[in-house]
C-alpha positions as CSV (number, residue, x, y, z in Angstrom):
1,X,-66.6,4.8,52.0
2,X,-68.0,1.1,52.1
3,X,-66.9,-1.6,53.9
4,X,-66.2,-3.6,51.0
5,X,-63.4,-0.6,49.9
6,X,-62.6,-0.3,53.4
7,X,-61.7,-4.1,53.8
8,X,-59.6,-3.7,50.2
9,X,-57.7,-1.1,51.6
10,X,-56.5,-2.9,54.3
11,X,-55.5,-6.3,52.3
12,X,-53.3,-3.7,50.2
13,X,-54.1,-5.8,47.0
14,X,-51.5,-2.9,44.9
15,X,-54.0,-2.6,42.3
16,X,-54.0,1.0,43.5
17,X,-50.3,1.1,42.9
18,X,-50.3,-0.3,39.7
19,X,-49.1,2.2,36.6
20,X,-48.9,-0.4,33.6
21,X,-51.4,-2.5,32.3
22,X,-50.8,-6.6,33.1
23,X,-51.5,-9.2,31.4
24,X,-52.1,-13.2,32.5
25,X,-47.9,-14.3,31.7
26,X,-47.1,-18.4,32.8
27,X,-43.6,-19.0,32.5
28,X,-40.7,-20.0,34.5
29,X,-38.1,-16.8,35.8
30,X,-34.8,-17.5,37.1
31,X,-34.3,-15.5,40.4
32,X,-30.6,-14.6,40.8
33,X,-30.6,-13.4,45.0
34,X,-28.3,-11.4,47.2
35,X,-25.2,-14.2,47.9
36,X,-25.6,-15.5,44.2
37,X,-28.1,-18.3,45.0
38,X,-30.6,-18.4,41.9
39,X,-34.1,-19.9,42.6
40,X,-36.3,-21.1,39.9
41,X,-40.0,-19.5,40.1
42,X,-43.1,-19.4,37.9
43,X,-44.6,-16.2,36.2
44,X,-48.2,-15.3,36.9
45,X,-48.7,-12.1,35.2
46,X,-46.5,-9.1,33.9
47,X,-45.9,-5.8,33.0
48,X,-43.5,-3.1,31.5
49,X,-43.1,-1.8,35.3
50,X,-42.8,-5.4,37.3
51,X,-43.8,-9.3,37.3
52,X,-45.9,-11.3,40.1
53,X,-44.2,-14.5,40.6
54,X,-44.5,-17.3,43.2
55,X,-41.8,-18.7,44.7
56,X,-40.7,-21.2,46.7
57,X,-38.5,-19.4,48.8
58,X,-39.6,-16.2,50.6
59,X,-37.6,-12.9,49.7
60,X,-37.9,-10.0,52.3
61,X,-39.6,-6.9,50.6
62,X,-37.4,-4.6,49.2
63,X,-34.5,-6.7,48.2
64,X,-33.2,-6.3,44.7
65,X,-32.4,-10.0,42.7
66,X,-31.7,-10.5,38.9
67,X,-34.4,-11.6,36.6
68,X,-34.4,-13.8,33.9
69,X,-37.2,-15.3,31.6
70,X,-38.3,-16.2,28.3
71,X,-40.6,-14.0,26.8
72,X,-42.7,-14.6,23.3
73,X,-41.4,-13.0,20.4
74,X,-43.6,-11.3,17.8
75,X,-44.1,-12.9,14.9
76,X,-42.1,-15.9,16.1
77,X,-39.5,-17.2,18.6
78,X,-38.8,-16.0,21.9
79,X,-36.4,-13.1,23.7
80,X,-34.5,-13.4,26.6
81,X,-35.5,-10.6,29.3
82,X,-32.3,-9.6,31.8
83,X,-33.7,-7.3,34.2
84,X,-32.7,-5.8,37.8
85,X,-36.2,-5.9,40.2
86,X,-37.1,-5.1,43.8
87,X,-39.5,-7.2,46.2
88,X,-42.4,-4.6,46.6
89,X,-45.3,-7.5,48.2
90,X,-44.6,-10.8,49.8
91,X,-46.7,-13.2,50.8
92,X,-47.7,-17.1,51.3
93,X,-50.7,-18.6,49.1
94,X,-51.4,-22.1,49.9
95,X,-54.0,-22.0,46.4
96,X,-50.4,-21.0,45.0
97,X,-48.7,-23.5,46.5
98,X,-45.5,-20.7,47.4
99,X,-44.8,-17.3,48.1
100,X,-46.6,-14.5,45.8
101,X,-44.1,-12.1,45.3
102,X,-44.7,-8.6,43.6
103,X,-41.6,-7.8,41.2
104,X,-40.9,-4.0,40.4
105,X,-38.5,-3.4,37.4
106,X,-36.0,-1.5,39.0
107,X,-33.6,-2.2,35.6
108,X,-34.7,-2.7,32.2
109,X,-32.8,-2.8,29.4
110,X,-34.9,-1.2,26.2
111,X,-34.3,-4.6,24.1
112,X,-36.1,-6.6,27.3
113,X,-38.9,-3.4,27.8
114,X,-39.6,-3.6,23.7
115,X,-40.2,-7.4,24.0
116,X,-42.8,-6.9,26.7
117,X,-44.7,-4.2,25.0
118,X,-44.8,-6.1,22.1
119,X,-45.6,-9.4,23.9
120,X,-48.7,-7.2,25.9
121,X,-49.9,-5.3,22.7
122,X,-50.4,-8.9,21.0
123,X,-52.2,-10.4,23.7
124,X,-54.7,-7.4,24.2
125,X,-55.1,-7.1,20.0
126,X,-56.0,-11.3,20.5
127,X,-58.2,-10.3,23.3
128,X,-59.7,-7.8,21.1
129,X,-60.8,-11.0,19.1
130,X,-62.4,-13.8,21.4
131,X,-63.4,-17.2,19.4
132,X,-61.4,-15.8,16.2
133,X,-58.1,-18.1,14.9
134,X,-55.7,-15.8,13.5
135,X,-55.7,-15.6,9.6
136,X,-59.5,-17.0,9.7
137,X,-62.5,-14.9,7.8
138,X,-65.7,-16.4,8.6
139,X,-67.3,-16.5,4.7
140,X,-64.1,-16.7,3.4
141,X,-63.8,-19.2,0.4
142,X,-62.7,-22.3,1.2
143,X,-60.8,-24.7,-0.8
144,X,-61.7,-27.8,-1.8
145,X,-59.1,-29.5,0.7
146,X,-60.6,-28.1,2.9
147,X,-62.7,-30.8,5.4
148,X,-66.2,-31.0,5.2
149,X,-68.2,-28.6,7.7
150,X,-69.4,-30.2,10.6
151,X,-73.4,-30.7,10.9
């Protein structure tokens, strides 16, 4: 075994851990916590099994709050995701500016799980396609309203 894997190992990044696939996800969550204090936080990335948030309040690992975000809608729109989740990582970032908190979905109801599939299968079809605007075929004839290429 290398260092390098060694030194991973012992930072417990989770990666190992992780199950679901995770995409890049910016947003603000609402943080409902044990004595019904609700904290706003910011979304860095999620998944059908959890979220990574940061926080400006530290919550002790393990401890169950509600979630509640925003999440974009296919084709159009957005849904509101209720879940249950447990603090599985803690930790302070000062790049973050707050605590980086792992989320695991403890409960999801399937309305809130089918939103985030959806949401992750459009942004890896989109990643599919870098440098391509959606409904755009290079070749394609274009109209004459169309502006005049640039040279």
């Amino acid at each position: 075994m290398s260092a390098g894997s060694t030194q991973a190992q012992k930072l417990g990044t989770g990666a190992e851990f992780r199950r679901h696939q995770r995409e890049r996800f910016v947003s603000t969550v609402h943080l409902l916590l044990p004595g019904r204090r609700i904290v706003e936080a910011r979304t860095l990335d999620i998944s059908v099994g959890g979220l990574l948030v940061v926080s400006p309040l530290s919550v002790p690992d393990h401890a169950v709050c509600g979630v509640r975000l925003l999440v974009p809608a296919i084709p159009e729109g957005t849904f509101q995701v209720l879940a249950r989740a447990q603090v599985v990582s803690n930790r302070f970032s000062g790049k973050e500016n707050g605590f980086l908190m792992g989320l695991r979905f403890t409960a999801l109801p399937r309305a809130s799980l089918a939103a985030i599939r959806e949401y992750l299968a459009d942004k890896t079809t989109n990643a599919a396609r870098p440098n391509r605007l959606r409904g755009y075929s290079p070749g394609a004839d274009e109209s004459e309203d169309a502006p005049p290429p640039l040279s």
